[in-house]
C-alpha positions, 0 to 999 in steps of 0.5 A, a space after each residue: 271239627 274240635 268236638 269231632 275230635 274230641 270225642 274220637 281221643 275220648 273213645 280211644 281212651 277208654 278202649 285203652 282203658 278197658 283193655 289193659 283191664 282185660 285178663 291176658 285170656 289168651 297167655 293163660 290158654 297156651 298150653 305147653 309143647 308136649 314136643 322135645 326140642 331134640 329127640 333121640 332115635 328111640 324116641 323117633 321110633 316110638 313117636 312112629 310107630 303111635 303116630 302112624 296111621 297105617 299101623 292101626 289098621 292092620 289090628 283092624 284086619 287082625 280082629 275081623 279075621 279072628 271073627 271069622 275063626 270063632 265062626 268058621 266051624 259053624 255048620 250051614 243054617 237050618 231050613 224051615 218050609 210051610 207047605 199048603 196043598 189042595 187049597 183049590 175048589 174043585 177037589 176030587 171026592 177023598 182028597 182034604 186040605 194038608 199043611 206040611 212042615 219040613 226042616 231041611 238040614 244040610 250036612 258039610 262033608 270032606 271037612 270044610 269046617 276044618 278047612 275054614 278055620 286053618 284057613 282063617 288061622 293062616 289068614 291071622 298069621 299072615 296078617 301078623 307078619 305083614 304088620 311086623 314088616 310094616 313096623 320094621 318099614 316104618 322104623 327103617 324110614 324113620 332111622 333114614 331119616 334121622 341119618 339124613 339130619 344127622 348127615 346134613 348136621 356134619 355136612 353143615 359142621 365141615 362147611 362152617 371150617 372150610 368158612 373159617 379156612 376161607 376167612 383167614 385166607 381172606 386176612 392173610 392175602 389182606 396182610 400180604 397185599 398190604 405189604 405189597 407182596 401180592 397183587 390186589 387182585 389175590 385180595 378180590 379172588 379171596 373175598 369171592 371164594 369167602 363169598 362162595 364159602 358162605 354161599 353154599 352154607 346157607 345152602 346147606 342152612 336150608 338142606 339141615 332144614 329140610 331134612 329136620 321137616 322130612 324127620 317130623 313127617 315120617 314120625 307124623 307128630 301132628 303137633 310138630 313142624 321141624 324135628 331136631 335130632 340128639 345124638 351123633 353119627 356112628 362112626 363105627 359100626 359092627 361087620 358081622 359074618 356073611 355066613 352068618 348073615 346067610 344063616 339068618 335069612 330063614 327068619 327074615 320078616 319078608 321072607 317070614 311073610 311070603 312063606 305064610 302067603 303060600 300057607 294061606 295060599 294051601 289053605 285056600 286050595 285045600 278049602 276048594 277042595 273040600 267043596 268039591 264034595 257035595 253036602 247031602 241033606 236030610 229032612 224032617 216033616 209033619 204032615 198034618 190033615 185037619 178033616 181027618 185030624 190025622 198026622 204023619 211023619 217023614 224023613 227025607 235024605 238027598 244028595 246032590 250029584 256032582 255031574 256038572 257043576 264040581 267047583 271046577 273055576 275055583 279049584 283051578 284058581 287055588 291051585 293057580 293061586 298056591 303056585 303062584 305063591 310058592 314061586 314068590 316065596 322062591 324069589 324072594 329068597 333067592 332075591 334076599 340073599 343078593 340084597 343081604 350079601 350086596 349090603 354086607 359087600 358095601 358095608 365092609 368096602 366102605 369100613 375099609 375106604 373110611 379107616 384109610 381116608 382116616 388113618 392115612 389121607 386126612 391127616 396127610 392132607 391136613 399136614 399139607 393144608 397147614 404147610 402151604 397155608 403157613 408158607 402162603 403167609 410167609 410168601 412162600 406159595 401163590 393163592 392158587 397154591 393154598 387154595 388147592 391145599 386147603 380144598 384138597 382137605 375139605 374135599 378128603 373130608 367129605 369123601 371121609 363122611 360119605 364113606 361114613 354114610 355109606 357105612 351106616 345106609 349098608 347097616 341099616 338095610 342089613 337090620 331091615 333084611 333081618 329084621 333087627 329094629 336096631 340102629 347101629 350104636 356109634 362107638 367111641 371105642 374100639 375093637 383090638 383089631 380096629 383103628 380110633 377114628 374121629 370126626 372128619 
């Protein structure tokens, strides 16, 4: 058993041995976070739009459609035919073995090279402007979500001072119970509202979280798990005119889109039309006897007719096709104008709801707050009194940051109707006509 055991310490030591003489490999391959700790909205935007795997397939789409520009005006391929006749045994007295080679052409008429390319050119357009909309989607996913981190930032932010608010209540109610001003039982409602208090910031611990994970989602970065944002939430944002919001609506990405689908769409009908013409062939061939060592020429001309057969089920689909996008395009202008006018509607109502709880009900309820809570220490209030006061406060304020919110979420669906990749700046200063504001 000794021997035993003196060769097992024996063989740990020398591992030990040879393991401190290893170099640290594994130090020396860890590589360097390309990943910023913070990152700013323009870097959020930029991070998405190379990290988005959707985006790189619409250039994809883009190139074959130029492929089939480059090649649309092509004329149809050349037919070339061999042609043996009286190859058979018993031929009558004066006929001879022939060869015959044609070359048959056909020749596109009603301008169907003409109408391939405008409709690949339409193609190509559309194309395009789907893959702005799709930038513009990205981009206003991406802003959502920086506001949702930058909203559970704040939330965050205001539990920590209602934390703070129920803390001193606990040592105020402490100091009064001590004295005998109070029951004990004031003491133990005050250390389960501090209880509660905390609580619901770990809940709000893990919605900042959650929020910073969906951030590093919609950028896509492969390397990053959580994103944590730089930057603070606007607490004004500029209203723009209706009408001339209602102005810009004819240049609207959606609305640019839709309007290039009915082109396509009446390029398509204007092909089938085209291919209600049939093309008529001509042909050349060489006749060739070799008994007689003789040759002849022909040339050929024919021309289907159009008795049955006129392209009748894809004309009627084009036509069907290009009313169809047509009646799209009317929707949804008359469908954009009703989102642009409800976000500007919700974007002036919570501007004003937001400078009213700022200028008149938060400080109002911050006077209270403080009065009751000093009165409370003097014995002046009952728990219940302070309590409400200070609640009254924290509940004004987060109505102050949803007002906010609303705000920001009305000025970004404005920026997607219209197309502006823009996130409304916050703004320390003010307007002549606006009021200052501050963080809730």
């Amino acid at each position: 058993m000794r021997i035993q055991r003196f060769a097992e310490c024996t063989i740990v030591f020398f591992l030990l041995i040879g393991c401190s003489a290893l170099p640290p490999a594994q130090a020396t391959e860890v590589l360097p976070s390309s990943i910023p700790d913070k990152v700013t909205l323009e870097e959020a935007l930029d991070m998405a739009s190379r990290n988005r795997l959707e985006l790189t397939s619409f250039q994809t789409d883009v190139d074959a459609a130029e492929i089939r520009l480059k090649y649309a005006g092509l004329p149809p391929n050349p037919e070339i035919g061999v042609e043996w006749n009286n190859l058979g045994n018993d031929l009558p007295d004066g006929d001879t073995k022939e060869t015959i080679i044609s070359l048959t052409q056909s020749l596109e008429i009603g301008g169907k090279p003409s109408a391939r390319k405008n409709k690949s050119q339409a193609e190509i357009l559309r194309l395009q402007r789907e893959q702005v909309l799709a930038r513009l989607d990205i981009a206003t996913e991406v802003k959502k979500t920086f506001l949702e981190v930058l909203s559970a930032r704040e939330r965050l932010a205001l539990q920590h001072e209602a934390g703070k608010i129920a803390d001193e209540l606990v040592k105020i109610t402490h100091e009064q119970v001590v004295a005998g001003k109070l029951a004990a039982t004031e003491e133990t409602r005050a250390e389960a509202r501090k209880a509660e208090t905390m609580a619901e910031l770990q809940k709000l611990n893990r919605l900042l979280a959650e929020a910073e994970l969906n951030l590093a989602t919609v950028i896509a970065e492969p390397n990053g798990v959580t994103m944590t944002v730089e930057g603070r939430l606007a607490y004004e944002v500029a209203i723009p005119d209706r009408q001339t919001l209602l102005a810009g609506i004819k240049d609207s990405p959606l609305l640019t889109l839709r309007r290039s689908e009915t082109q396509l769409a009446a390029t398509n009908l204007s092909l089938e039309q085209a291919n209600v013409w049939s093309d008529p062939t001509v042909s050349l061939a060489v006749r060739e006897v070799p008994d007689e060592d003789a040759r002849a020429v022909a040339i050929g001309f024919s021309i289907p007719l159009p008795l049955f057969q006129r392209n009748q089920t894809a004309l009627a689909e084009a036509e069907a096709t290009a009313h169809k996008a047509a009646k799209k395009e009317q929707a949804a202008a008359r469908s954009l104008q009703t989102e642009l006018i409800k976000a500007h509607t919700i974007l002036v109502a919570a501007d004003q709801e937001a400078r009213m709880l700022q200028t008149d009900g938060l400080s109002r309820a911050k006077e209270a707050a403080e009065a009751v809570q000093e009165g409370f220490r003097v014995g002046k209030y009952r728990y219940s009194d302070v309590l409400e006061a200070s609640q009254f406060l924290i509940t004004m304020k987060g109505r102050y940051l949803d007002a906010i919110l609303d705000m920001n979420h009305a000025a970004i669906a404005l920026d997607r109707l219209l197309g502006k990749p823009e996130f409304p700046a916050a703004s320390n200063k003010l307007s002549s006509s606006s009021s200052p504001r501050s963080n809730p």
